[in-house]
MARKEZA-353134 format. One record per residue (C-alpha): residue in one letter; x, y, z. Coordinates in steps of 0.25 Angstrom, whole numbers, plus 2048, in hexadecimal, padded with zeros to 3 digits. Layout:
BEGIN
AXYZ;...
This chain:
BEGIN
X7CB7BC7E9;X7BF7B97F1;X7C67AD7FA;X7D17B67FE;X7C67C0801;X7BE7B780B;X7CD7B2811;X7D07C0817;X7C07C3819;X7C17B5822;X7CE7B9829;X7C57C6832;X7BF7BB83B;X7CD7B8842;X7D07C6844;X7C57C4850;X7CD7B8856;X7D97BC861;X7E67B885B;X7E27B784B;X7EC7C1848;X7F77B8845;X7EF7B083D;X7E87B9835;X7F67BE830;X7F97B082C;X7EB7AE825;X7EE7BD81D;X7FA7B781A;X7F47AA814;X7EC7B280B;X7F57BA806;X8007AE801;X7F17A97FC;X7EE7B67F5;X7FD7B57ED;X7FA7AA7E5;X7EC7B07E0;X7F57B97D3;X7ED7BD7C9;X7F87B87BD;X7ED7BC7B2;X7F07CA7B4;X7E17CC7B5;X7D47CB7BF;X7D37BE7C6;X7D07B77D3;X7C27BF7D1;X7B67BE7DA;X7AB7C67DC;X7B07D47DD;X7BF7D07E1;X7C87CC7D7;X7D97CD7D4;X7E47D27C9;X7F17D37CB;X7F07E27D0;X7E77DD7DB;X7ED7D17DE;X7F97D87E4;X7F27E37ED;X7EB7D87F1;X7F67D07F5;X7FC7DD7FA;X7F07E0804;X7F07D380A;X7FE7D280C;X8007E0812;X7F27DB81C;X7FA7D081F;X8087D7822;X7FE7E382B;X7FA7D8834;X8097D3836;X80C7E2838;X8027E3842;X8057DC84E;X8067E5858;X7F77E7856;X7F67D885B;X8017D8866;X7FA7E686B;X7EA7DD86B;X7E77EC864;X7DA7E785B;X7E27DC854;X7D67D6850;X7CF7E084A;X7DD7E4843;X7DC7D783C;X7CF7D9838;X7D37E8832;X7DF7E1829;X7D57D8825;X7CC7E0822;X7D57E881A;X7DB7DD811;X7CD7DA80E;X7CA7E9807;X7D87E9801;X7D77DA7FB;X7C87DE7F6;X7CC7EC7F0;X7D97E67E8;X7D07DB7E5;X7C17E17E0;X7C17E07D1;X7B67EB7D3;X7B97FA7D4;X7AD7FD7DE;X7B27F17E5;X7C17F87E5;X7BD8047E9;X7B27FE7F8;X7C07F57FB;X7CA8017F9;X7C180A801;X7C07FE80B;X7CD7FB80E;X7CF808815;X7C6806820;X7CF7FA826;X7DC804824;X7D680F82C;X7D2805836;X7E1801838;X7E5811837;X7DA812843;X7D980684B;X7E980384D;X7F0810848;X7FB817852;X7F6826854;X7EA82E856;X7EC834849;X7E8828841;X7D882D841;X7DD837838;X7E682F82F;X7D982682E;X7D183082A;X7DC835821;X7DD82781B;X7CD827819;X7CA836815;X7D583580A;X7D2827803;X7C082A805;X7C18367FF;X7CA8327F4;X7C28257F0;X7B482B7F1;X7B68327E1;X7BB8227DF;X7AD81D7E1;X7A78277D8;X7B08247CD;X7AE8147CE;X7A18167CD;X7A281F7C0;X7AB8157BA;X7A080A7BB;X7958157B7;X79F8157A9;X7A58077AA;X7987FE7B0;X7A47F67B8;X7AD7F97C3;X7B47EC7C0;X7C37EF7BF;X7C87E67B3;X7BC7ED7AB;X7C07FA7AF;X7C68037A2;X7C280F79B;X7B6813798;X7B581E7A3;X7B482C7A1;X7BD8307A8;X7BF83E7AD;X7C98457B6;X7C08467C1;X7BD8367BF;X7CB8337C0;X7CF8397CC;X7C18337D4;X7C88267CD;X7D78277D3;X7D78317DF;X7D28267E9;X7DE81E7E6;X7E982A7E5;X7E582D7F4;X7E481E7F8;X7F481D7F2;X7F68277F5;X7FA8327EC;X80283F7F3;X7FA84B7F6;X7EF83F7FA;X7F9838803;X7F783D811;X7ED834814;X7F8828816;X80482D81E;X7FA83182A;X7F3823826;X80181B825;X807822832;X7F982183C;X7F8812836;X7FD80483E;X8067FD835;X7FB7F4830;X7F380282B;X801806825;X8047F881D;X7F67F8817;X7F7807814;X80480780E;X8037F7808;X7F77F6801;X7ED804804;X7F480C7FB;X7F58047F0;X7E48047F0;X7E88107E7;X7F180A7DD;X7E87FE7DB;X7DC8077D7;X7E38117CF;X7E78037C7;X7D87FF7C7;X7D280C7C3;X7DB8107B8;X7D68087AD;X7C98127AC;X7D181E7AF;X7DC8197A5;X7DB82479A;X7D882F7A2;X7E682C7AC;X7ED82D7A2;X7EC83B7A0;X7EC8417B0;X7F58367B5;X8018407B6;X7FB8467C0;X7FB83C7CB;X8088377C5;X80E8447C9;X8078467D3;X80A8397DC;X81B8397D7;X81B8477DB;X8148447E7;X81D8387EB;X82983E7EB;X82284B7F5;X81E83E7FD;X82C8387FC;X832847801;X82984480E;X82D837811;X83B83D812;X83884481F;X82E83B826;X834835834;X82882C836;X82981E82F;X81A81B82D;X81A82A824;X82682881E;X82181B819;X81381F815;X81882B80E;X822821805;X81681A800;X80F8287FB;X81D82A7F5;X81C81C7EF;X80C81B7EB;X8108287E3;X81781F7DA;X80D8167D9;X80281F7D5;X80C8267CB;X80C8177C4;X7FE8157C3;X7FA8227BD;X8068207B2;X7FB8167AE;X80980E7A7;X80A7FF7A8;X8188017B0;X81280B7B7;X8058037BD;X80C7F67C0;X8187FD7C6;X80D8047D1;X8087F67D4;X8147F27D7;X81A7FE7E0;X80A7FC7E6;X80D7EE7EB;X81C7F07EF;X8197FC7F7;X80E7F57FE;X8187EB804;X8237F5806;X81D80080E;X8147F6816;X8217F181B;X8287FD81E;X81A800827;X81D7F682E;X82D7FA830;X827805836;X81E7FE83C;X8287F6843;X832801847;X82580884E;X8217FB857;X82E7FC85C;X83280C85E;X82381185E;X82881B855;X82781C846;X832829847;X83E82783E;X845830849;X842824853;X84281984A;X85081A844;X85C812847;X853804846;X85E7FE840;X8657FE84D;X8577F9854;X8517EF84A;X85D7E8842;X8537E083A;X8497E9837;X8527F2830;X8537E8824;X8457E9823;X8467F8822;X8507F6818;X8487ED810;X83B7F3810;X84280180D;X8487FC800;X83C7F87FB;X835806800;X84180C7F6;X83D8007EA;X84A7FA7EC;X84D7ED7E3;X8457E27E6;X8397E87EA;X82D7EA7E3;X82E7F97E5;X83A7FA7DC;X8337F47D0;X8257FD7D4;X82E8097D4;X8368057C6;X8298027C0;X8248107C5;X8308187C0;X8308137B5;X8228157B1;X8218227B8;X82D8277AE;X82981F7A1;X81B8277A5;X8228357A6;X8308367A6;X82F8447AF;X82B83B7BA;X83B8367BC;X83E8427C3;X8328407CE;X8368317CE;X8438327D0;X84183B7DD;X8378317E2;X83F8257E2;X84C82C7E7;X8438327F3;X83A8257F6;X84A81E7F8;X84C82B801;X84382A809;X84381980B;X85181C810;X84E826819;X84481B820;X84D812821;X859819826;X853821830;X84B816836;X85880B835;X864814838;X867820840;X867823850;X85E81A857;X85482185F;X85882186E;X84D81A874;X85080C86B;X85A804870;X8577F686E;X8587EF861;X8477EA85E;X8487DF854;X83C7DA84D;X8317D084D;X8307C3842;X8237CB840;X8287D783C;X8357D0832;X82A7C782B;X81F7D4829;X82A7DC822;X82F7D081A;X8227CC817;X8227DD810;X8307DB809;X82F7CE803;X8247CF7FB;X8277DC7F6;X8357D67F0;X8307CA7EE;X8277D07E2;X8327D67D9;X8367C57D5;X8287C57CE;X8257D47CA;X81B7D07BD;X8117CC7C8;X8137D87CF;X8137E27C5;X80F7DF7B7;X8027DC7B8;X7FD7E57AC;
C-alpha cells in the first residue's frame, strides 16, 4: 500500500509546473488501472505496511476515491481554460486522494479517525477557493461545524476502547467493551452525520449546491460513504449492544428517506434535487448496516459503491447543462433534448441507474436491502414500498422536465458536447455496469 502512497505523494511537484494538468490526469489514471489488479482474493488483511494496509472492503473505496479524483479533474476543465489557480486545484485533489487513500487504508482506528477528519480540509478548500456564490463561507462552515462536532465524542470513545482493548488495530477489534448507551452513540453519531442520516442532513444540500462540480463529485462519490465504512469497522465492539437500539436508526433513517424523497419532488434546482436523492438513498444504506444481517451489510456496500459512480455522474450532467445555460433552474434547463441531442442519452442512462434499473449495481444494492430490511422486520414493507415508488418519481421528474417541455426562449441553437465530456460520463456508467458480471467480488466479501 505504501508504493501507491508515495506515487500520489510524488505526483504534487508537477502541480507547480504550467501545463501538468493533462498529465497528471493521465498519471492518476495509471494508478488507478494499477491499483485494480492489487484484490485482496483472501478475503482478509494484505498488502500491509506500517499503518496502511487492505481488505476487500477497503479495496473498493479505495479504488472508488481514486477514480472519482480522477474523473474530478476531467470534470474540471473550465478551472484550466479560465488560468483560475489550476495549479493549486491540482494540488487540492491530490491532496484529497492522499487522506481518502490513507483513511480507507489505515488498519489503525486512531489512524482512521486523523485521515477521516483530514480529508475534510481539502473538500472545504474546493467549497471555498472555486465555489459559485457568496454563500459558500456558510455551506463551509456548515459542512465543518456539523461533521467536528459530531466527531469530537468519536475520539473519546477510541480512546476508551483501547483503555479496555489495549489495541486500536481493526482486525483485533471484538467485544470485551462495556458498552453503554451513552458509549454507543459517541461511537456511531460522527458517522450518522458524515452519511448523512435525516434530521443531520442539512449540512450537505447547501454544501452540494455552493460546490464546483469537483466538490459535488467527491461529496457525493466518496465523502459520504466515510460513514458507512466506519459504521462497518466499529460494529464488532458495539455488536451486542446494536442489536437491541438498532430499531431505532433503522426507523429513523427509512422514515426519514421517504420525508427526504417528498422534498425532492418539489426542487427546481438540479444540484438540490440530486443532493437531496442521495439523503433519500444513504437512508437505505444506514437502514442495512444497523439490521446487522449478512444480506443486509453486504447489500449497503454495494448501493455505497454503485451510488458513488451514479450520482457523481449526474453532478456533472448538471454540471454540463450549467456551463452552457448559466443556470441550474429546471424552468430554464427544460426542453434539452431539442438543444443537446446527445446528451440526452446520457441523462437517460445515468437516470436509470439513479432509479436501480437492470444492469446497475444499484438494482442489486437495492434487492439486497429490501430484502434484508423485510426479513429483519416485515412492517418495514410498507415504508419500503413508498421509497422505491417515490425515489422512481422523482428520477423521472429530473429527467422529463430537463429533456422535454418548452425550451426556454433565449436558447435557440443546438450545443453539442465535447469528447471530454462523452468520455467522463462513460468513464461513470461503464464501470457501474460492468460490475453486476462479477457481483461475488463486489458483494460477498463476508
Amino acid at each position: 500500500m505504501l508504493s501507491f502512497l508515495c506515487f500520489l505523494f510524488f505526483l504534487t511537484p508537477l502541480c507547480i509546473f504550467p501545463g501538468s494538468w493533462w498529465l497528471v490526469c493521465s498519471l492518476l489514471f495509471f494508478v488507478s488501472f494499477i491499483f485494480l489488479f492489487s484484490f485482496p482474493y483472501f478475503f482478509c488483511w494484505g498488502n500491509l505496511g506500517y499503518f496502511f494496509g487492505c481488505d476487500v472492503i477497503s479495496y473498493g473505496l479505495v479504488l472508488l476515491s481514486l477514480w472519482i479524483c480522477v474523473l474530478m479533474v476531467l470534470a474540471s476543465e473550465s478551472v484550466l481554460r479560465s488560468g483560475y489557480f489550476s495549479g493549486l486545484f491540482l494540488f487540492v485533489v491530490i491532496f484529497l486522494a492522499v487522506m481518502l487513500y490513507c483513511t480507507f487504508s489505515s488498519v489503525s482506528l486512531l489512524s482512521f479517525y486523523i485521515f477521516f477528519e483530514s480529508s475534510l480540509i481539502p473538500t472545504l478548500l474546493l467549497i471555498l477557493g472555486w465555489g459559485y456564490q457568496p454563500e459558500r463561507v456558510q455551506a463551509g462552515i456548515y459542512l465543518l461545524f456539523y461533521t467536528l462536532l459530531a466527531s469530537l465524542p468519536l475520539l473519546v470513545g477510541i480512546l476508551f476502547i483501547y483503555g479496555s482493548l489495549g489495541s486500536l488495530f481493526l482486525c483485533l477489534l471484538r467485544g470485551g467493551v462495556s458498552v453503554s448507551g451513552l458509549f454507543y452513540v459517541c461511537m456511531v453519531l460522527a458517522f450518522l452525520v458524515s452519511m448523512p442520516m435525516f434530521l443531520v442532513h442539512l449540512w450537505l444540500p447547501s454544501a452540494h449546491v455552493e460546490a464546483p462540480v469537483s466538490g459535488s463529485m467527491i461529496l457525493a462519490g466518496v465523502l459520504l460513504k466515510l460513514g458507512g465504512y466506519g459504521l462497518l469497522r466499529v460494529f464488532p465492539v458495539l455488536f451486542k449492544f446494536g442489536f437491541s437500539i438498532g430499531f431505532v436508526w433503522v426507523i429513523l433513517s427509512l422514515v426519514g428517506g421517504l420525508l427526504v424523497s417528498l422534498f425532492c419532488m418539489r426542487q427546481t434546482d438540479l444540484k438540490s434535487l440530486i443532493a437531496y436523492s442521495s439523503v433519500a438513498h444513504m437512508s437505505m444504506v444506514i437502514g442495512g448496516i444497523m439490521t446487522m444481517s449478512y444480506w443486509g451489510v453486504c447489500s449497503s456496500f454495494a448501493l455505497m459503491i454503485a451510488h458513488g459512480l451514479c450520482s457523481s455522474g449526474l453532478f456533472c450532467l448538471s454540471n454540463i447543462s450549467y456551463e452552457r445555460f448559466g443556470s441550474r433552474s429546471l424552468l430554464i434547463n427544460s426542453g434539452l433534448v431539442n438543444l443537446m441531442p446527445s446528451m440526452a442519452m446520457w441523462w437517460f442512462l445515468l437516470s436509470a441507474c439513479n432509479m436501480a434499473a437492470p444492469p446497475s449495481l444499484n438494482l442489486l444494492g437495492e434487492i439486497g436491502l429490501l430484502s434484508g430490511l423485510v426479513s429483519w422486520s416485515w412492517y418495514l414493507m410498507f415504508v419500503l414500498v413508498f421509497l422505491s415508488f417515490f425515489g422512481a418519481a422523482y428520477t423521472l421528474y429530473m429527467y422529463s422536465y430537463s429533456q422535454h417541455g418548452a425550451l426556454f426562449s433565449g436558447l435557440y441553437s443546438c450545443s453539442l458536447g465535447y469528447v471530454r465530456e462523452f468520455m467522463l460520463l462513460f468513464l461513470h456508467w461503464f464501470p457501474l455496469n460492468l460490475v453486476i458480471l462479477k457481483v461475488d467480488l463486489a458483494v460477498f466479501w463476508m
